[in-house]
N, C-alpha and C positions, 0 to 999 in steps of 0.2 A: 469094392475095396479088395486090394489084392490078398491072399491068404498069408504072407507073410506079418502083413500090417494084423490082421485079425489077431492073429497067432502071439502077435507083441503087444498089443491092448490087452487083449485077454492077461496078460504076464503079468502087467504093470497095474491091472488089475486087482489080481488074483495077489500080487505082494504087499499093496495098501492092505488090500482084507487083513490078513495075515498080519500085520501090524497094528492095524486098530484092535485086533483081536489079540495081540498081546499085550497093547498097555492097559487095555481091560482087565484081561487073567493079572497083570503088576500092582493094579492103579491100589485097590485093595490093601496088599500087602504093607508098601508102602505108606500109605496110611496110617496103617496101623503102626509101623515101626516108629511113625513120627510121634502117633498119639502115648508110645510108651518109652518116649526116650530119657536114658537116667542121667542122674549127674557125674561128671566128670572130676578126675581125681589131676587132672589137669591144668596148672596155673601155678601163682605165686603167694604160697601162703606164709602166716604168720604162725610162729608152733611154741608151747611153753608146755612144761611139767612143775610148771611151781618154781620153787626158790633153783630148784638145780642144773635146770637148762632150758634155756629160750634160744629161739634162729629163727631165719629168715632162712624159706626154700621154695624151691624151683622142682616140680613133679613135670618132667617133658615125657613125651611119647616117643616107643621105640618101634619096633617092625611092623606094631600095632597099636588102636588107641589103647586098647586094655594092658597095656604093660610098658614101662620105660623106665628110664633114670629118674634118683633125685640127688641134687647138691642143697647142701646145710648150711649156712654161715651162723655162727650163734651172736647172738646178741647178750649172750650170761652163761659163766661155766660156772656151777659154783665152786667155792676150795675144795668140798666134801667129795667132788669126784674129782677133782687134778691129783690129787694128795690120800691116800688110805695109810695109817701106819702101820710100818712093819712091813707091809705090802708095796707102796709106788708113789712115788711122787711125781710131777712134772711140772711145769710152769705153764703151758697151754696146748688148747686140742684142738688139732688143725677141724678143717672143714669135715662134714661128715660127704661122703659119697656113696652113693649106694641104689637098690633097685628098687623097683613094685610092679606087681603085677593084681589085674582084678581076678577075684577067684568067686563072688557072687555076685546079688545084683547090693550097690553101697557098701562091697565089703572086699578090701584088698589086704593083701601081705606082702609085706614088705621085710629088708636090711640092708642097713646102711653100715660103713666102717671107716673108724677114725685112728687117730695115732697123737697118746701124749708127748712131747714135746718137754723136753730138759732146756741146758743150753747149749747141747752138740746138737751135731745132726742125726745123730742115730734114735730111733722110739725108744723112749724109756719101758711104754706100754703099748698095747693094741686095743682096739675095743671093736666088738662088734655088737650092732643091736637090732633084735626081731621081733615083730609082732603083727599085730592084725588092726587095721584101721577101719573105721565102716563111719560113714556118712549118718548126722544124728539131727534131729528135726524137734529136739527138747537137751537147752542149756540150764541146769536146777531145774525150775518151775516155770520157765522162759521158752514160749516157742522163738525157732531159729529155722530160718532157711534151711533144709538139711545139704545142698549143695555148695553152700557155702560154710557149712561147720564139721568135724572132723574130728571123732575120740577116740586116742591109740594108748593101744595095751601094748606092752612093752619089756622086754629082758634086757638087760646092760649087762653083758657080759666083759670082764678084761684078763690079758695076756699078759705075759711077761714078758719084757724085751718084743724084739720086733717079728712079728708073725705075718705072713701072708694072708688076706682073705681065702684063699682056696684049702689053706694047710690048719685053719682054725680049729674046722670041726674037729679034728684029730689030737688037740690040744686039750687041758684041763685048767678054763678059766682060774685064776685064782682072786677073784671075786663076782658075784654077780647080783644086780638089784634088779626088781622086777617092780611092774605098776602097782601090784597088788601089796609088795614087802614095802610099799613107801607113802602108807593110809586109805589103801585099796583105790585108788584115784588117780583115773587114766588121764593122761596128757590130751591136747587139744589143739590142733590145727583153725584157724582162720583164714578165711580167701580173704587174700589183699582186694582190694576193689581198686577199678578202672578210674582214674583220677585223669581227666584232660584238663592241666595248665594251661592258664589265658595270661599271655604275656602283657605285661604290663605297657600300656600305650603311653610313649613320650609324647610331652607338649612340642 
């Protein structure tokens, strides 16, 4: 065999090794990442605080899985927050919009920001609201999947007239309710679940 042929067996050799000997030192890791994978704050859930606001939202991922947008549609605003007197009235509060990101392991922070609505088009009020979500695996005296159930703590802060998200912080709410000022009883997210409709067969 001529020494060049040697010299290229030997290579192609020598790079299999080198490869089996990497997914070796991987095989391991990987493993393990699987055997500790968490739950995802990821999907479409259902969310309620009681009598004063219920929605339908959408938690998508952004540059990473650990952090992204969420859109709100409410399905219940109550009066008690359209309306304070003395302070704001409006007739409805658009969509809420806003971020999250994970910051442990089942426990994320988040804010979202909405706008009450009169009958122009300009905000009557602003609202922004922050808190910390964390993934729970006991509903009452009820276990619960913790990947599918969800308890957030929560500030409702409002503006006057129409504020930017960026210009808020520099602003002094002039009202603000928290989970704890409203029977110390944090709101609750539910994963919608995966529902395949079977189309009805005509005769």
């Amino acid at each position: 065999m001529k020494p060049n042929k040697i010299c290229k067996k030997s290579f192609i050799m020598a790079m299999a090794l080198a490869a089996v000997f990497a997914l070796a030192a991987v095989w391991p890791c990987a493993s393990s990442a699987a055997g500790s994978a968490e739950c995802s704050l990821i999907g479409t859930w259902y969310g309620d605080t009681g009598y004063s606001l219920k929605w339908l939202g959408v938690q998508t991922a952004g540059s990473t899985l650990t952090k992204g947008e969420m859109v709100l549609d409410w399905v219940r605003v109550s009066p008690s927050l359209l309306s304070v007197e003395g302070l704001y009235s409006a007739a409805s509060l658009t969509g809420g919009r806003g971020v999250w990101e994970k910051i442990a392991k089942g426990e994320y922070k988040y804010t979202w920001y909405a706008y009450g609505m009169g009958t122009g088009p300009t905000p009557i009020y602003s609202v922004r609201v922050g808190g910390i979500a964390r993934n729970t695996n006991m509903i009452g005296d009820v276990s619960v999947n913790p990947c599918d159930y969800i308890l957030i703590d929560f500030t409702y802060e409002v503006f006057n007239g129409f504020v930017l998200p960026q210009d808020m912080s520099g602003e002094t709410p002039v009202a603000t309710i928290t989970s704890t000022s409203v029977g110390n009883s944090p709101g609750i997210e539910i994963r919608v679940p995966l529902t395949v409709v079977t189309p009805e067969v005509l005769p």
